[in-house]
N, C-alpha and C positions, 0 to 999 in steps of 0.2 A: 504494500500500500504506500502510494506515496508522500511526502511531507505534507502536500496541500490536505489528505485528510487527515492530519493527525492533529489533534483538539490540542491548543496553548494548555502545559501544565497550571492547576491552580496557583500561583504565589503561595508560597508558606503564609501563616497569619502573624501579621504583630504584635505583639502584646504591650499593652497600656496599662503600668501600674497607674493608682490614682491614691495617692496620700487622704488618708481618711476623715472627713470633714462630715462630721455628723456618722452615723451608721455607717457599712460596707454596704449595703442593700441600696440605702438611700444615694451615697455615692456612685455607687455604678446607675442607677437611674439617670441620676441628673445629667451623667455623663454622655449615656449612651446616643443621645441626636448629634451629637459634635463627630462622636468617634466614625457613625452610620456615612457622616458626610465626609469625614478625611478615608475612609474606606472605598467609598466612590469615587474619591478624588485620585486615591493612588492606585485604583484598582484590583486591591487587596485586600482578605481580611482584615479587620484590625476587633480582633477581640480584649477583654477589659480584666483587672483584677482590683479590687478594692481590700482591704484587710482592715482588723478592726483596730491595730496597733501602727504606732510608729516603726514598733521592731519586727514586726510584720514583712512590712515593705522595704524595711533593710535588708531586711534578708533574702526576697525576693531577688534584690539589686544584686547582691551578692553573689546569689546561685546561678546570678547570667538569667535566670527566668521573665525578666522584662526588657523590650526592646526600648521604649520609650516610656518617660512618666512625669506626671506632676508628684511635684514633692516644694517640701520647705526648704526655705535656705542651706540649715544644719543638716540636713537630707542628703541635699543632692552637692553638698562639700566633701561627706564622705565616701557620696555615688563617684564623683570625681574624680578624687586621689585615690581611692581605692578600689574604683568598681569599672576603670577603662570609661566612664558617661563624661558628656560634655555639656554645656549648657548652652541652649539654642533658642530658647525666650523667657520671658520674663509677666506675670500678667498683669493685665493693667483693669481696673476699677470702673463701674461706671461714674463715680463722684469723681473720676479723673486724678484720683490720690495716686502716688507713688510709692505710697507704703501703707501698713497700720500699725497700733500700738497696743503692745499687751497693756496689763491692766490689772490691780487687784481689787478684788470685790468684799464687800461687809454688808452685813443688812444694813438695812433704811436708819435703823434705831441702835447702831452699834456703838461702845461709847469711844472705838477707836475712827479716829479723825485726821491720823497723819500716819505719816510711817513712823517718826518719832515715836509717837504713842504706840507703837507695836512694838518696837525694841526696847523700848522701856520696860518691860516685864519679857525676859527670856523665858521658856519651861511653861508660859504660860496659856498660850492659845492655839486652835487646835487649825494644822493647814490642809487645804488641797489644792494637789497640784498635778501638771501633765508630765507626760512619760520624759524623760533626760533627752530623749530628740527632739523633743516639744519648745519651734524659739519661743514663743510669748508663752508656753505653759508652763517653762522651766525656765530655759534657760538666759532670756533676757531677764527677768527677773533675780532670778540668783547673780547674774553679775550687776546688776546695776543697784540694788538694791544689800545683797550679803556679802559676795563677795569682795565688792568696794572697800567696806567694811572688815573685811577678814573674819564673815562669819559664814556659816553652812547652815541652810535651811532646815536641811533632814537633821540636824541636833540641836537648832533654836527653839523649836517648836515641840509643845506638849504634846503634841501625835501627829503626825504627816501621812497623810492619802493620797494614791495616785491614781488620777481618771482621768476620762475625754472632758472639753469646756463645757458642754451642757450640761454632763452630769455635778460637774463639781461648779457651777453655777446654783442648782438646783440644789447641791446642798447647802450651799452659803443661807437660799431662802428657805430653806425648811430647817435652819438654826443646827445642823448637824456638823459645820465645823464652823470657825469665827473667819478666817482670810481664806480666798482661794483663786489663783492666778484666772488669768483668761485674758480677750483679746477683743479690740474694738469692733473684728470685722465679725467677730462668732458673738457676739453680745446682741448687733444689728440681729440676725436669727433669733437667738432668743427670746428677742422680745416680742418679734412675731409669731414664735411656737409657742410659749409661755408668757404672757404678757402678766398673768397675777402675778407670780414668782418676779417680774422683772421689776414688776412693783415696788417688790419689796429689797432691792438692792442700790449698793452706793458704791461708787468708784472713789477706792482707795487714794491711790497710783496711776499714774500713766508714767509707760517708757517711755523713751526718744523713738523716732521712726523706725521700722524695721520694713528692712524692704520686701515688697510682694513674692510672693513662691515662684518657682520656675518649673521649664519643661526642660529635661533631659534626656539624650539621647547616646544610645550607646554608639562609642567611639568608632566600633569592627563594623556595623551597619553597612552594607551596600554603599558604596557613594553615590550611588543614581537613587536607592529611597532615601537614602539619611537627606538629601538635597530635597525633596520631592517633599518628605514630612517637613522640614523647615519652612517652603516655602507655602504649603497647606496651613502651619498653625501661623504664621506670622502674616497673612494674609486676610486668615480669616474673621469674620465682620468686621474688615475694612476695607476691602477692596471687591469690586464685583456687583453682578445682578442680584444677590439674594443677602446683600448687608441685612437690613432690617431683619429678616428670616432668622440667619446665623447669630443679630445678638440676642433674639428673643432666646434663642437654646441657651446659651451661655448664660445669659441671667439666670436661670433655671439652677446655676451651679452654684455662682456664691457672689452675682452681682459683677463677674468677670463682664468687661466690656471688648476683651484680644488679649494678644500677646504683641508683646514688641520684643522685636529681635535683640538678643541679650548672650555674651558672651560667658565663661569662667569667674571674670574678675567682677563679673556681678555677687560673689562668693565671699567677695573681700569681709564685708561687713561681718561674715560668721565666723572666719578664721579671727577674728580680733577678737570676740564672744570666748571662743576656745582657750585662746591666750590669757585673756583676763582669768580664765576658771582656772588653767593648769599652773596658772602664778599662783595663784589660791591656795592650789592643795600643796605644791609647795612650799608655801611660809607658812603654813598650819600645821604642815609634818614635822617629827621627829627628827634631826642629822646629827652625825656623829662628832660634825664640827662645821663652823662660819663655811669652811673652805666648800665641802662637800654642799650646802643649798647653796652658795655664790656657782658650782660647776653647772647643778642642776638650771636655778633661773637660764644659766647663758646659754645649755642646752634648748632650754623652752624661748627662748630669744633665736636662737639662728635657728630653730626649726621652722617659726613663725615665718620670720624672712625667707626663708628656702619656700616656703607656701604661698606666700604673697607672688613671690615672684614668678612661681608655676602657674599660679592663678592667672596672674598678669599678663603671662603668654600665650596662656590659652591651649598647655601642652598638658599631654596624662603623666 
């Protein structure tokens, strides 16, 4: 038989992790008209994986089991340097923000009022917080807030919990613990899914900006799709016949209005998060002498700079 009747092989399918924002269930929903249309765009499957942890989707990255994914900052730094991915966009907002800001929450009627007022009694109040991948559920918080400070959360506090932002929102308003991290853009939801409970809280804290999640892609990719998927999400509802169409899906997801084309050294900002913590546990450790933490710090110093400047170039 010859070539002309012989059927084009399928394309293997793509796989999309999707960094967990609310449910796995819910997340692959939201997702699935985005991914339907970069599947028709590239002619291939692109099937989805949602998990319900941060360390989920790490691992995922890890085992090579995803081609492409959105992920958080701290995510897709250790997708990077560790996992062969590169970073190919960036998303952007329908408010047009360029970033959001974690956030600590107290009920409406707590008698703490500043962060002052929470360090002022160690041993004393009870936290929730997100998983150690989590930037605004962990770990902008902890640097800007203890480790500045040269303190540790997990030993400030009279009992410390780890969950996703809704549920440890949820606790805050049902008086189950007294502080609990979370985030300006996961708050917006809340208050639409939960508007009693949203009622009943008060923003502690606000961080400084952290910048929006990214999409990553693995590095070995095809270069005719790794190019192909670039130019699908960084196109998409903004250029074309079916703008309006493509942002309505998007909304659907978390108020994503695109992505804009965004390199490695968009990562900057996480590896600095790092640095601050690994100085942390540093000058909180035990050494046998000045000499021994002075070797360590300069290690955690020219590691940082060997990272920035990897970043910078945009190499694995």
């Amino acid at each position: 038989m010859g070539d002309a009747a012989t059927p084009a092989p399928t394309p293997a399918p793509l796989t999309f992790g999707i960094l967990p924002i609310g449910g796995p269930a819910e997340s692959l929903t939201a997702w699935r008209p985005m991914l339907d249309d970069m599947s028709h765009a590239l002619h291939q499957p692109v099937r989805s994986i949602s998990v319900s942890t941060y360390e989920g989707l790490a691992q995922a990255l890890n085992e090579e089991r995803v081609d492409i994914a959105f992920v958080s900052g701290r995510l897709a730094l250790q997708a990077v340097t560790l996992d062969r991915m590169q970073v190919i966009a960036q998303l952007t907002r329908g408010d047009g923000s360029h970033g959001y800001h974690a956030v600590l929450l107290v009920r409406r009627d707590s008698p703490l009022h500043s962060v002052a007022d929470l360090l002022r009694q160690p041993g004393h109040w009870r936290y929730a917080r997100g998983e150690a991948l989590s930037v605004s559920g962990y770990l902008v918080p902890e640097t800007q807030i203890f480790a500045s400070r040269n303190l540790d959360s997990d030993t400030f506090f009279a009992s410390v919990t780890i969950d996703n932002h809704q549920n440890n929102a949820l606790a805050v308003a049902n008086g189950e613990v007294d502080v609990a991290t979370n985030n300006t853009a996961d708050m917006e939801r809340f208050a639409e899914h939960f508007p009693d409970q949203f009622a009943r809280l008060r923003v502690l804290w606000t961080s400084s900006l952290i910048p929006h999640a990214v999409i990553v892609v693995r590095r070995d990719l095809d270069p005719a799709v790794r190019q192909a998927v670039v130019g699908f999400v960084t196109r998409y509802a903004r250029t074309g016949p079916h703008v309006a169409a493509e942002l309505e899906k998007l909304k659907r997801i978390h108020d994503i209005s695109g992505f804009a084309a965004a390199g490695n050294s968009a990562l900057v900002p996480f590896a600095d998060i790092d640095y601050q913590l690994d100085r942390r546990r540093a000058l909180s450790a035990q050494w046998v002498s000045p000499a021994a933490l002075q070797a360590r710090l300069q290690k955690i110093a020219n590691d940082h700079r060997q990272l920035l400047q990897q970043l910078r170039a945009g190499k694995p």
